[in-house]
C-alpha positions in Angstrom: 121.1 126.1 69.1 119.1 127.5 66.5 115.2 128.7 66.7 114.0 125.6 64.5 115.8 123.1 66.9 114.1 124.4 70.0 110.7 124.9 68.0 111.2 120.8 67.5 112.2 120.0 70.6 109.2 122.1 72.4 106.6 120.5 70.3 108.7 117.0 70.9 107.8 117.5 74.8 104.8 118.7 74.5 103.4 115.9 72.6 105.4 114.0 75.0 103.7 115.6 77.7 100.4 115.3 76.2 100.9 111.3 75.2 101.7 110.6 79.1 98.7 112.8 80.9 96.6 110.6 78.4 98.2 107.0 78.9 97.7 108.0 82.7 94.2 109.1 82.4 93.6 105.9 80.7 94.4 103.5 83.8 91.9 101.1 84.9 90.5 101.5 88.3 89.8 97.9 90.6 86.7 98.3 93.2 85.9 95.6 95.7 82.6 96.4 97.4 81.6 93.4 100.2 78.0 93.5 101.3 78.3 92.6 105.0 76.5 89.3 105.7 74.0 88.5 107.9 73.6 84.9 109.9 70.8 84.2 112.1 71.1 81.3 114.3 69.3 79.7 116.8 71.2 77.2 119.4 68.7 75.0 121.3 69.5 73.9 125.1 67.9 70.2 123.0 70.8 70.7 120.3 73.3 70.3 123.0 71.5 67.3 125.1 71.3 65.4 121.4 75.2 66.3 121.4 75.9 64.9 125.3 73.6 61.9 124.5 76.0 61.2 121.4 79.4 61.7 123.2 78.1 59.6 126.2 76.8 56.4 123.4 80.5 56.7 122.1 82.6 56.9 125.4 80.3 53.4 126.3 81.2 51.6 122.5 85.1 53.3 123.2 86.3 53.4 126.6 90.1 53.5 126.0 88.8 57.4 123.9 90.1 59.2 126.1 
């Protein structure tokens, strides 16, 4: 080999080099941030007696239900 054809080749893979830390800097980064979620509820002992009353009108209209 001669001095110009390793001259060439050095500045080939350096630009080489230099074109791939720059593609890689260039990636896009994804970030997924979920707040977390707050539910208040309030179950009523008359929520459930509406919910028995309702099961007990439909086991009179259907007996064969169950």
């Amino acid at each position: 080999m001669t001095r110009p054809q390793t001259r060439t080749r050095t500045r080939l893979a350096l630009i080489g080099l230099i074109a791939a830390l720059g593609t890689g800097a260039c990636t896009p980064t994804v970030r997924l941030q979920v707040d977390p979620i707050q539910i208040y509820a309030k179950l009523d002992a008359d929520v459930r007696v509406r919910l028995d009353k309702e099961l007990q009108d439909l086991l009179v209209e259907n007996p064969n239900l169950f």
